[in-house]
Each structure stands twice: as structure tokens, then as C-alpha cells.
Backbone as numpy.savetxt, mean C-alpha at the origin, in Angstrom:
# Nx Ny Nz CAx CAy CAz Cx Cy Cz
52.47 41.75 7.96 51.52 41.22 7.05 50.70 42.38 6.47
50.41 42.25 4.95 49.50 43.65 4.56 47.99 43.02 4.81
47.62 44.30 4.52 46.15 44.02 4.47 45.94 43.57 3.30
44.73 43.72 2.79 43.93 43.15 1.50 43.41 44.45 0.68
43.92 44.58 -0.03 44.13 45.96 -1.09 42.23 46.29 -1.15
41.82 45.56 -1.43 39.74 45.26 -1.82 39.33 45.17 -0.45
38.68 46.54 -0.40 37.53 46.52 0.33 35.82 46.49 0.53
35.06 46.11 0.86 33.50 46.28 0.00 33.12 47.39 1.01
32.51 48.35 0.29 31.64 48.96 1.33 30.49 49.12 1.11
29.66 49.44 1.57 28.30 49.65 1.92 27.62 49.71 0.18
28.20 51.06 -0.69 28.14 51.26 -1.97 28.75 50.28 -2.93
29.41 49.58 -2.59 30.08 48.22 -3.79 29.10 47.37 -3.31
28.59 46.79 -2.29 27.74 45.78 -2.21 26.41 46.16 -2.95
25.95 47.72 -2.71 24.62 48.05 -3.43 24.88 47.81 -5.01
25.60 48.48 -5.88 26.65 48.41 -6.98 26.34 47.06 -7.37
27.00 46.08 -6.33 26.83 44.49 -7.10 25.67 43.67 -6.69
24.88 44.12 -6.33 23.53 43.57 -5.85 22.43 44.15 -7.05
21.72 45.62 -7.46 21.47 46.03 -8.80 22.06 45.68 -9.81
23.25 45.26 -9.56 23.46 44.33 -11.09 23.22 42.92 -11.51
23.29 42.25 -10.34 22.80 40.83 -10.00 21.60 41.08 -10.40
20.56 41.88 -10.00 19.46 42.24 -10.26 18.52 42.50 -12.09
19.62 43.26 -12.13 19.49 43.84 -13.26 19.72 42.70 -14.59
21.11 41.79 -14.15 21.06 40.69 -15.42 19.93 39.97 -14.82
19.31 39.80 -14.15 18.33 38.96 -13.50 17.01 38.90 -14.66
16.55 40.30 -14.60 15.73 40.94 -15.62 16.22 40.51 -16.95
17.31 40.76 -17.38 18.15 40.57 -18.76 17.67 39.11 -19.42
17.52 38.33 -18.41 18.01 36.66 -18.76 16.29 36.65 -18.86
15.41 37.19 -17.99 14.31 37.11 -18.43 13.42 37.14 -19.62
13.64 38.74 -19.82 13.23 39.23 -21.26 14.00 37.99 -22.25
15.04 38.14 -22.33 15.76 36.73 -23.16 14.80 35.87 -23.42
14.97 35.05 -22.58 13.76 34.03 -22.30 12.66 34.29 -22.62
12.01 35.24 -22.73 10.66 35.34 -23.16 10.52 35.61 -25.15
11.87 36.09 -25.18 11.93 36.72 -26.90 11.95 35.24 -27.50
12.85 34.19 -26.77 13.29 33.32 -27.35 12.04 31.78 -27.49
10.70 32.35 -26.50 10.16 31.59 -25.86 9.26 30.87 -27.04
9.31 29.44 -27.19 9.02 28.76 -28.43 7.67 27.87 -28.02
7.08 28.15 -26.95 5.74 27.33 -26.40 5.99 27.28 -24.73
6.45 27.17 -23.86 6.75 26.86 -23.17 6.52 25.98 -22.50
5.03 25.61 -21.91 5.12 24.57 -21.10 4.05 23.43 -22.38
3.89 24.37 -23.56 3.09 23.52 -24.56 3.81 22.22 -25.19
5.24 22.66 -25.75 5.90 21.68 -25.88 6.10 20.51 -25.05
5.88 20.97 -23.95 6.67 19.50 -22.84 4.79 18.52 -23.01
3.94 18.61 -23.45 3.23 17.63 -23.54 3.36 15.93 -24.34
3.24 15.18 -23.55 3.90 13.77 -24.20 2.36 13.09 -24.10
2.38 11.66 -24.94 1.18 11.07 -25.24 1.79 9.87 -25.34
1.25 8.51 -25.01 1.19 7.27 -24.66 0.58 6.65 -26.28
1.24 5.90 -26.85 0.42 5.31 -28.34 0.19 3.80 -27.61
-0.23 3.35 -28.87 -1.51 2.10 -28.45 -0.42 0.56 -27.48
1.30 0.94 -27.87 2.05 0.15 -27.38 2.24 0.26 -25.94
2.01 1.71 -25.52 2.58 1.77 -23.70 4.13 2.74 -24.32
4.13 3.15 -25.30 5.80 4.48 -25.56 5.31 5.47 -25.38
5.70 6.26 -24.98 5.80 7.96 -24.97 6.09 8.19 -26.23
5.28 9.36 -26.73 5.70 10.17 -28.09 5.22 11.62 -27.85
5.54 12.59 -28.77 5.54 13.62 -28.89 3.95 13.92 -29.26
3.80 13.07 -30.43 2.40 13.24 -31.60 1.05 12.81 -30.90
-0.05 13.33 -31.00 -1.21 12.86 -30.78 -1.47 11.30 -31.25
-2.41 10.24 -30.15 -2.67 9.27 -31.33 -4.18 9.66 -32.59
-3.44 8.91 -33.13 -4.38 9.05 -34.71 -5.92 8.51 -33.98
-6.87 9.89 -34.36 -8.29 9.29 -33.74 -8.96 8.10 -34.86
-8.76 7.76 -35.73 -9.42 6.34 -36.56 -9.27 5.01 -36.08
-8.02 5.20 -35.17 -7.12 4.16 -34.69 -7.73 3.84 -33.31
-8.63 4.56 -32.96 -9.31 4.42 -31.18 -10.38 3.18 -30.83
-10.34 2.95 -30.03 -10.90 1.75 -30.26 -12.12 1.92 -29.07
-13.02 1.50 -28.63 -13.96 1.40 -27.74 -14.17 0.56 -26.70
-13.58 0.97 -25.16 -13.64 0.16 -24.20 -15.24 -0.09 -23.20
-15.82 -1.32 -22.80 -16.69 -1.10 -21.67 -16.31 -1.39 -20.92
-16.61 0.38 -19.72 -16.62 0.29 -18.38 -16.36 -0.66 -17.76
-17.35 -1.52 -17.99 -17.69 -2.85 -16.70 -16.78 -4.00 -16.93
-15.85 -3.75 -18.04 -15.05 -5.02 -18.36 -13.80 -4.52 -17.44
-13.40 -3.58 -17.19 -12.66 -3.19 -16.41 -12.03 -3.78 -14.59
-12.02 -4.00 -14.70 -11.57 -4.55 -12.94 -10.34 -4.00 -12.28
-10.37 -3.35 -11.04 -9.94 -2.55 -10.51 -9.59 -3.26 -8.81
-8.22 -4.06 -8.77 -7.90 -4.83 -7.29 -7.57 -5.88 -7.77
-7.69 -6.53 -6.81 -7.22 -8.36 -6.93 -8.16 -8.76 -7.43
-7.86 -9.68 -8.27 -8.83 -10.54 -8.99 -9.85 -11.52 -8.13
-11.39 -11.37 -8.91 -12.32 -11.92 -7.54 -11.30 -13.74 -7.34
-11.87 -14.08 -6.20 -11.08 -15.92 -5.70 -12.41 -16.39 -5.72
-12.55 -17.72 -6.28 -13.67 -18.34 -6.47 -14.11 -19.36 -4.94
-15.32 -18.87 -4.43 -15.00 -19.66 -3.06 -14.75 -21.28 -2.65
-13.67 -21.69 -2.41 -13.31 -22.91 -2.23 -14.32 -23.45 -0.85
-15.04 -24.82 -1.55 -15.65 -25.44 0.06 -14.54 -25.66 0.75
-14.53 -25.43 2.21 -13.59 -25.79 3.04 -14.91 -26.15 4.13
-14.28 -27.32 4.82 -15.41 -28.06 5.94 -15.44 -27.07 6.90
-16.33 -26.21 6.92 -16.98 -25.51 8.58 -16.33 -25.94 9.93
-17.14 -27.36 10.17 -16.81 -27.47 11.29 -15.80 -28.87 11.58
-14.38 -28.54 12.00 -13.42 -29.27 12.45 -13.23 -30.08 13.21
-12.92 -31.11 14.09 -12.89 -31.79 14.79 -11.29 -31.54 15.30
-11.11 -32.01 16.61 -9.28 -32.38 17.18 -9.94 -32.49 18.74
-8.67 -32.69 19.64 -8.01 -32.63 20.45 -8.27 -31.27 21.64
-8.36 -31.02 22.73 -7.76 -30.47 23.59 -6.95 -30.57 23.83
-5.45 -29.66 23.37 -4.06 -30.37 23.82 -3.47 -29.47 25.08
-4.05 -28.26 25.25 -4.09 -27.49 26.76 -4.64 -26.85 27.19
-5.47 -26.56 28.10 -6.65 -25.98 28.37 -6.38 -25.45 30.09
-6.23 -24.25 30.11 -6.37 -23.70 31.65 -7.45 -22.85 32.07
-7.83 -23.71 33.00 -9.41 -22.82 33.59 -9.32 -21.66 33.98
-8.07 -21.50 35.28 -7.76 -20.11 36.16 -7.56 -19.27 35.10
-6.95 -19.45 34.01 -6.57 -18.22 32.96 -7.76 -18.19 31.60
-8.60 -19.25 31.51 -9.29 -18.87 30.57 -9.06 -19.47 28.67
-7.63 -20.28 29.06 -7.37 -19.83 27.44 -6.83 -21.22 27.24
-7.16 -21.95 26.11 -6.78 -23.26 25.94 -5.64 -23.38 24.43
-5.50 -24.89 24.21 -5.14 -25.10 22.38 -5.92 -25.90 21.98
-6.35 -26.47 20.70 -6.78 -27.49 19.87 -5.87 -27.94 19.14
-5.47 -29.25 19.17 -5.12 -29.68 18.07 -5.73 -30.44 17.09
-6.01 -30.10 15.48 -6.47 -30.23 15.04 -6.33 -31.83 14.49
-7.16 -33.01 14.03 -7.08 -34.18 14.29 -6.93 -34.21 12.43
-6.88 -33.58 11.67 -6.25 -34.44 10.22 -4.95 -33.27 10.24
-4.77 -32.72 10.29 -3.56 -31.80 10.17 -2.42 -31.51 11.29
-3.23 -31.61 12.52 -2.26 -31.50 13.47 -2.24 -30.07 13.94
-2.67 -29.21 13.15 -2.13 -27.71 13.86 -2.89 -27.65 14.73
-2.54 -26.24 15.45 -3.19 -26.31 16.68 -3.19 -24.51 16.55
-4.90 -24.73 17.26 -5.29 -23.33 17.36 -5.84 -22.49 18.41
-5.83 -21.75 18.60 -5.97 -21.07 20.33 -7.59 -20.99 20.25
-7.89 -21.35 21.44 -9.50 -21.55 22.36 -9.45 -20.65 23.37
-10.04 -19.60 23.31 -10.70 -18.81 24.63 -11.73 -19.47 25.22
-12.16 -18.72 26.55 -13.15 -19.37 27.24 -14.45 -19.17 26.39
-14.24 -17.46 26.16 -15.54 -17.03 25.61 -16.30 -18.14 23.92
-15.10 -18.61 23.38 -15.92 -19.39 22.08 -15.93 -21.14 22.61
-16.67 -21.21 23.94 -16.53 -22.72 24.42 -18.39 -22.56 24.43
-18.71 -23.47 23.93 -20.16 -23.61 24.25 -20.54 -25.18 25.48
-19.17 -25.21 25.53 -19.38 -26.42 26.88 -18.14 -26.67 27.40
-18.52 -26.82 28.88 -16.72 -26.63 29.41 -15.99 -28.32 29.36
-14.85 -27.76 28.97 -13.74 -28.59 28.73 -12.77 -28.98 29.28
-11.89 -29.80 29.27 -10.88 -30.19 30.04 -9.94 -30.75 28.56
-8.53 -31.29 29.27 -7.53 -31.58 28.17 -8.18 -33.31 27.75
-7.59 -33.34 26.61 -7.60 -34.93 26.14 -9.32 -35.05 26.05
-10.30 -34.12 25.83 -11.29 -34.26 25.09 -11.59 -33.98 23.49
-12.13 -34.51 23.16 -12.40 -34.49 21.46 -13.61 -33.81 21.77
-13.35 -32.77 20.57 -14.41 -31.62 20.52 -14.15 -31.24 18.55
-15.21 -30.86 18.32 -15.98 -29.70 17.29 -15.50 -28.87 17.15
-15.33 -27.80 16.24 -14.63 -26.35 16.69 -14.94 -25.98 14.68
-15.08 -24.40 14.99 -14.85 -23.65 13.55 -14.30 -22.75 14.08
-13.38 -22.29 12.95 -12.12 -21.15 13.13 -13.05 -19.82 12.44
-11.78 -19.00 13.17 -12.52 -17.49 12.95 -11.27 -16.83 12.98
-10.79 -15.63 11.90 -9.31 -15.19 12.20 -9.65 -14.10 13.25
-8.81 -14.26 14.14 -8.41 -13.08 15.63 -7.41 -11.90 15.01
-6.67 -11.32 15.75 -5.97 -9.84 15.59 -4.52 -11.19 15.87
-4.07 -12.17 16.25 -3.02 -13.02 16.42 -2.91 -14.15 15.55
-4.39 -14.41 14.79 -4.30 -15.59 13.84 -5.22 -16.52 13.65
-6.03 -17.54 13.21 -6.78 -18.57 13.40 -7.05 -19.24 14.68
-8.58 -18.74 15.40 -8.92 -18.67 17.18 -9.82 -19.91 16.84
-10.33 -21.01 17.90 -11.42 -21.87 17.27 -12.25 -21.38 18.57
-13.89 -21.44 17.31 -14.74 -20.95 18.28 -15.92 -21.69 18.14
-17.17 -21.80 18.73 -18.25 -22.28 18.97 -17.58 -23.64 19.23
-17.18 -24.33 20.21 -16.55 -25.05 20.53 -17.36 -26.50 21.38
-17.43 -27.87 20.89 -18.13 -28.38 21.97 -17.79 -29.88 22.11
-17.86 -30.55 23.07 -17.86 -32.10 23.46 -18.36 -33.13 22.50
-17.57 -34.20 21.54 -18.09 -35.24 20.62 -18.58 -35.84 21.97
């Protein structure tokens, strides 16, 4: 088998590395002779539709916004009465652990009772009072008490 006729040595790699170099520079100057604005051109402007264009908009055409008409998030929610305080069911309630349910008496759902939001102790199959409060798990009923 022959060898490979091309060898690089130490001086052909320097050789083709200063020249890499050198058009490096070349393409530069280029670029700069040829240079027609550079980063001036790439400016774009929004007209009164929401398009991109090249052109400034026409200042006669501007119109005058106030600040305060502005709104910034979700739109305010107008507060709906909702009844405070609920009525239902004890549908499970454990003392040793502390932690009960309600079921709620026009809807049916049912919502978790700690000991701590009982303002009178309870047992199952009592009708009680209750207002909800959201927890880190969901709708808890609290200030809780005996019809």
C-alpha cells in the first residue's frame, strides 16, 4: 500500500492558517466599502393596522391616547352576591383525627371541615352553618356551627 503523496507540516499549516486569516480581513474591508447603513436599515415600524413597514408613520395621522383608559390584566369581574353563610349536613366527621365533610344541603357538594374552623363540636348527621374559604386543596368550610 503507498502512502499519501501530501503531507502537512508544521509550515503548510502556518501557510494555510495566515491565509484563512488574511481573506478573513479581505471579506471585512469588503463589507465595510460596500456598507449601505447597516444596522440603520433593519429598522421596521408598525402603521395604524398592526403591519410592519419600512416608512415612518405619518405624524398628522397620530392620534391621542389617555393613560387611564388603558387596562393592563384581566378585566375587573363585577362582584356577584353569593350567600355567605351556607347551611348542609355533617356527612363525616372524625374526632381522633380532627377532620370532617359537609355536605352542602341545595347543591350537594361536599366540603372539608377541620377541627380548627368548628366553633362548636360536632358529630355526623347534624345540620350546621358553615362559610367557605379556599385552602392550598380547595373550598375548606369554616366558622362552623349547630342549627
Amino acid at each position: 500500500m503507498a502512502k499519501s503523496q501530501t503531507t502537512y507540516t508544521k509550515q503548510d499549516k502556518e501557510k494555510k492558517r495566515l491565509k484563512k486569516k488574511q481573506d478573513k480581513v479581505l471579506k471585512k474591508e469588503e463589507r465595510k466599502l460596500t456598507n449601505d447603513g447597516g444596522m440603520d436599515n433593519m429598522i421596521a415600524y408598525v402603521d395604524e393596522f398592526g403591519r410592519i413597514t419600512d416608512t415612518p408613520p405619518d405624524p398628522t395621522r397620530k392620534t391621542k391616547v389617555d393613560i387611564n383608559s388603558i387596562e393592563i390584566g384581566v378585566a375587573r369581574r363585577e362582584d356577584v352576591a353569593e350567600p355567605t353563610e351556607r347551611t348542609g349536613k355533617i356527612d363525616f366527621f372524625d374526632d381522633s383525627k380532627g377532620f370532617g365533610f359537609i355536605k352542602e344541603s341545595n347543591s350537594q357538594e361536599k366540603f372539608f371541615v377541620h377541627v380548627k374552623g368548628l366553633l362548636q363540636e360536632v358529630k355526623e348527621g347534624d345540620t350546621v352553618t358553615f362559610e367557605l374559604e379556599r385552602g392550598l386543596k380547595g373550598m375548606n368550610a369554616v366558622r362552623v356551627k349547630k342549627i
